[in-house]
C-alpha positions as CSV (number, residue, x, y, z in Angstrom):
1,X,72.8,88.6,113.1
2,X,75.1,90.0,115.6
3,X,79.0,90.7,114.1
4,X,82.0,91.8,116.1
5,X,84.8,92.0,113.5
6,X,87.9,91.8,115.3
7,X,91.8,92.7,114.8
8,X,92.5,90.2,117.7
9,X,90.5,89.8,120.3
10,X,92.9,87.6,122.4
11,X,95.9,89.5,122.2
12,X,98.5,91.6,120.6
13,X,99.8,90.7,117.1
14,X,103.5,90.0,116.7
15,X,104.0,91.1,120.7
16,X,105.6,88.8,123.4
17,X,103.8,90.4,126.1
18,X,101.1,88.8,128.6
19,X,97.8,90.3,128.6
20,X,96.6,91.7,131.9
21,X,93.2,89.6,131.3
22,X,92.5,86.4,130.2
23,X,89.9,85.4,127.9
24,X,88.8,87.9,125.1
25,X,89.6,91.7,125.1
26,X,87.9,93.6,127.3
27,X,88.6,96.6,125.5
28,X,86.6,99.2,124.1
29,X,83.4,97.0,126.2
30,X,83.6,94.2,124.0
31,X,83.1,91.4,126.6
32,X,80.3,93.5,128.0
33,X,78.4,93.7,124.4
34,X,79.1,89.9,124.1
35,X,78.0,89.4,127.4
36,X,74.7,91.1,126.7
37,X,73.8,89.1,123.5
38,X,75.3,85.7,124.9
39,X,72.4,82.9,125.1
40,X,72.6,80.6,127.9
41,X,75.3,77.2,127.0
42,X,75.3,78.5,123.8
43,X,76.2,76.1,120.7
44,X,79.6,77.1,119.1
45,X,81.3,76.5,116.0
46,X,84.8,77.3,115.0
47,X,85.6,77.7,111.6
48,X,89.3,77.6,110.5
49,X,91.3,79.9,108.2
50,X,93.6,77.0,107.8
51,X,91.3,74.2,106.3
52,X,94.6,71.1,106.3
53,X,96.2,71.7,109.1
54,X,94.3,69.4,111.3
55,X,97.0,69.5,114.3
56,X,97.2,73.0,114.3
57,X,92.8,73.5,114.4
58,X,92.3,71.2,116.9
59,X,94.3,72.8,119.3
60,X,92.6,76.2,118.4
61,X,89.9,74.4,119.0
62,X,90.7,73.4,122.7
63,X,92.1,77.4,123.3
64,X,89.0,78.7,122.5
65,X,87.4,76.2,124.6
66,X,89.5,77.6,127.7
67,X,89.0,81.6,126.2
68,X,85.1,81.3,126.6
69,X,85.8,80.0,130.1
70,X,88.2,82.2,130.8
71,X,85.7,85.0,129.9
72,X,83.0,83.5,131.7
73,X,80.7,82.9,128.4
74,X,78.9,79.9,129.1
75,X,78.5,76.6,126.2
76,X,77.7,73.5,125.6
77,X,80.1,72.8,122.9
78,X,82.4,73.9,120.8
79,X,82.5,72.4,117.4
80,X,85.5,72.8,114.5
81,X,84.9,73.1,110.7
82,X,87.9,72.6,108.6
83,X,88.2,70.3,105.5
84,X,87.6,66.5,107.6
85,X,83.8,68.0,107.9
86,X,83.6,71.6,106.2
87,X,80.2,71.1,104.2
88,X,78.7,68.9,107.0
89,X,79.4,71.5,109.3
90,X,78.6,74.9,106.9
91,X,75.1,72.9,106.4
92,X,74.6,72.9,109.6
93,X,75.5,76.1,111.1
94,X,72.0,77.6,111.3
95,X,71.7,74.9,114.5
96,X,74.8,76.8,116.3
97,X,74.5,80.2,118.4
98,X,78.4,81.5,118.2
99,X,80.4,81.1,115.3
100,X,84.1,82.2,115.2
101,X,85.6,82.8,111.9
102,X,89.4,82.4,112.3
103,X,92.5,84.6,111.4
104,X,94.8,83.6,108.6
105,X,95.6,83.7,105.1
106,X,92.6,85.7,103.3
107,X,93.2,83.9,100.0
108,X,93.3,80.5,101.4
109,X,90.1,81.2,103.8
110,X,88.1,82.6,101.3
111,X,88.7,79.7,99.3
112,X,87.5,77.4,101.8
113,X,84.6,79.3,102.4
114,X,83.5,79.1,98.8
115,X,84.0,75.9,98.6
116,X,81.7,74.9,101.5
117,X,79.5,77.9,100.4
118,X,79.4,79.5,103.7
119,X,78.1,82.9,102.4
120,X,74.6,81.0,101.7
121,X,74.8,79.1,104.6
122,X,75.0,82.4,106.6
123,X,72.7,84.0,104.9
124,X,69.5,84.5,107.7
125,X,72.0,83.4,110.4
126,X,69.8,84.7,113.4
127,X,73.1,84.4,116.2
128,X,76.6,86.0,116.6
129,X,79.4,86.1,114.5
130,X,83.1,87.0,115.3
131,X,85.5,87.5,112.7
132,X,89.2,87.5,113.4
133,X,91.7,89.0,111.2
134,X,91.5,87.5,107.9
135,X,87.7,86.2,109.1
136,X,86.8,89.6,109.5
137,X,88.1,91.1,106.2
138,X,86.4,87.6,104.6
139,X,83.0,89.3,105.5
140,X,82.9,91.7,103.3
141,X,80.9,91.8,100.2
142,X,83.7,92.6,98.5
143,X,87.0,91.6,100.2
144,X,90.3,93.3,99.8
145,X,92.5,90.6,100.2
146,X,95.1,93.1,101.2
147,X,98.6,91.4,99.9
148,X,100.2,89.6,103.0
149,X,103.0,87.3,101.6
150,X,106.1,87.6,99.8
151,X,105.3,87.8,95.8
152,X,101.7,88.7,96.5
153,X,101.9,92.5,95.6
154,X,104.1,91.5,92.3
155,X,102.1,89.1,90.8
156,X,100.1,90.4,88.5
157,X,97.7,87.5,88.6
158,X,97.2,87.9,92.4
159,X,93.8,88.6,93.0
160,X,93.4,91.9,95.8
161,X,89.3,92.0,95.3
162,X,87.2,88.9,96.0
163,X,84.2,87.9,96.7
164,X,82.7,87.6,100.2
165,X,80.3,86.5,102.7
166,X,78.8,89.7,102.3
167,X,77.8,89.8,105.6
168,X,79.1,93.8,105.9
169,X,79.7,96.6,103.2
170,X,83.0,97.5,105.6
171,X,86.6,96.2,104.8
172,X,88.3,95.8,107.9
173,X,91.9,96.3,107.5
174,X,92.9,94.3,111.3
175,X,96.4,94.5,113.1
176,X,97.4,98.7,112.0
177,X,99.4,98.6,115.1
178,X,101.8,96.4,113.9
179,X,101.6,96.8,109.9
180,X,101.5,100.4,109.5
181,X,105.1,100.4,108.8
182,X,105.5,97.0,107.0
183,X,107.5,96.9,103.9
184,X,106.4,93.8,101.0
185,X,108.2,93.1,98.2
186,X,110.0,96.7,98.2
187,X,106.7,98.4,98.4
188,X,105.4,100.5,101.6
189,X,102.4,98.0,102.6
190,X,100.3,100.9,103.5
191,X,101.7,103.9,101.2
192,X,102.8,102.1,98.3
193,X,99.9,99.1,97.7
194,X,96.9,100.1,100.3
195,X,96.6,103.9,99.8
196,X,96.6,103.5,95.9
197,X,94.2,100.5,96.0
198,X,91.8,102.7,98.1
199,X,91.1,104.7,95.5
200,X,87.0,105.0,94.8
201,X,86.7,103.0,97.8
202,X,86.7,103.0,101.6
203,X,88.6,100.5,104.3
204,X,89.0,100.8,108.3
205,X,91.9,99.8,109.6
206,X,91.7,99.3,112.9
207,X,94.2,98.1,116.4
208,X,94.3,95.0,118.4
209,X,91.5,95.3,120.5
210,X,89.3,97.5,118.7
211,X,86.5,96.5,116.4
212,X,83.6,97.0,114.4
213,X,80.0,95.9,115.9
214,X,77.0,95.6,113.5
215,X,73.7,94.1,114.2
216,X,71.1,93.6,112.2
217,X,67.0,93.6,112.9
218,X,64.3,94.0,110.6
219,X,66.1,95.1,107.8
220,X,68.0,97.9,109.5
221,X,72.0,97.8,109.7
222,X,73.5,99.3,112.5
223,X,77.4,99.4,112.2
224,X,80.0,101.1,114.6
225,X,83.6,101.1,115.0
226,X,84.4,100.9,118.8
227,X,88.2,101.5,120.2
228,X,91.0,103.2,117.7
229,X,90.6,103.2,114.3
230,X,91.6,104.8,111.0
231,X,89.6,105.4,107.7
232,X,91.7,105.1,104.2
233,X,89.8,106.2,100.8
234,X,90.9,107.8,97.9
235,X,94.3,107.4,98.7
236,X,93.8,109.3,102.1
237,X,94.3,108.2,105.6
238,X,92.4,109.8,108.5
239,X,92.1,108.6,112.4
240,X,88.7,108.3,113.1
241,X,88.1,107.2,116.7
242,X,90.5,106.9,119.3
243,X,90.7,104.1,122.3
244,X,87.2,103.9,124.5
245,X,85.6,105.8,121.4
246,X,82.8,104.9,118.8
247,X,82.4,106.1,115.2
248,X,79.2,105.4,113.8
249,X,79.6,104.4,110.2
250,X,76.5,105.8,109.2
């Protein structure tokens, strides 16, 4: 299995600006690395973070149609899993070469991945996967379903560590660029809840455009963060790479 957990791999979060590419991010070689593990018309599957909003999936469904064209990444087809076929499709997904796990709420994602027990499904998978946002953090083993929405980093019955695909030891922590400053619920989102949670444990936070690459092949995990990034443990924060850098997380 090939994984390239993204931040965003289309664009900047929360910015208004045009991108001076079209299709994915060519940052930090990203299009190069996909372009060098892409299979010819490759079968792709799309699986949403937003399992009921059928309006809303099937045109994320068409833009990612046009991004892989854009980025000159040839298919055959590009398939959608949300909850009019999730189990059908999760049954399936051994038969597909490209699988996109979408960006969203973590909670409500890792729900819907449970329920259509994608972490068994996945298990083996033998082609690539790319995890957006709350897809990439849902990789984890252990996810830290970093608190997002209003009332989230209150409630005391809000749950911050789930299960996950376990398809990675690394929690990604995506969009620092534009979170690094957010406040939740009168709390610092990065000093106040994600320092202290870090305690005994590691995350990477990383910047649009930048992300962590891990393959795997007989047995042996290899796992880098490419482009800017930042490592948070034990209540510490510490840049690790910069832009058109790797850290190897070894």
């Amino acid at each position: 299995m090939i994984l390239f957990l993204t931040s965003s791999p289309i664009g900047i979060y929360r910015s208004d600006e045009t991108p001076d590419y079209s299709g994915f991010n060519p940052a930090n070689g990203m299009v190069e690395e996909l372009r060098m593990h892409w299979p010819e018309n490759a079968r792709c599957l799309l699986i949403s973070a937003f399992p009921d909003e059928y309006a809303l999936n099937d045109r994320m469904r068409q833009d990612f149609e046009e991004i892989l064209r854009d980025t000159g990444l040839p298919f055959s087809h590009m398939d959608l899993c949300d909850s009019r076929n999730g189990q059908e499709r999760a049954d399936a997904v051994a038969n597909y070469d490209f699988v996109i796990l979408g960006g969203g709420h973590v909670p409500t994602e890792n729900a819907f991945f449970r329920r259509i027990s994608l972490a068994d499904r996945l298990s083996g998978f033998e082609g690539i996967v790319m995890g957006i946002s709350a897809g990439s953090m849902n990789c984890a083993r252990t996810v830290y379903a970093q608190p997002e929405m209003p009332g989230e980093a209150t409630d005391p019955s809000y749950q911050r560590f789930i299960p996950g695909l376990g398809l990675t030891d690394c929690n990604i922590l995506p969009h620092y660029n534009a979170v690094r400053d957010d406040v939740l619920d009168g709390m610092r989102l990065m000093e106040d809840i994600t320092y202290p949670d870090s305690m005994g444990r590691t995350f990477y936070a990383i910047v649009d455009g930048s992300y962590l690459f891990q393959t795997q092949s007989a047995g042996k995990v290899r796992a880098e963060v490419r482009g800017e990034a930042y490592r948070i443990w034990d209540g510490r924060i510490e840049q690790i790479s910069r832009p058109g850098e790797t850290w190897d997380l070894r």
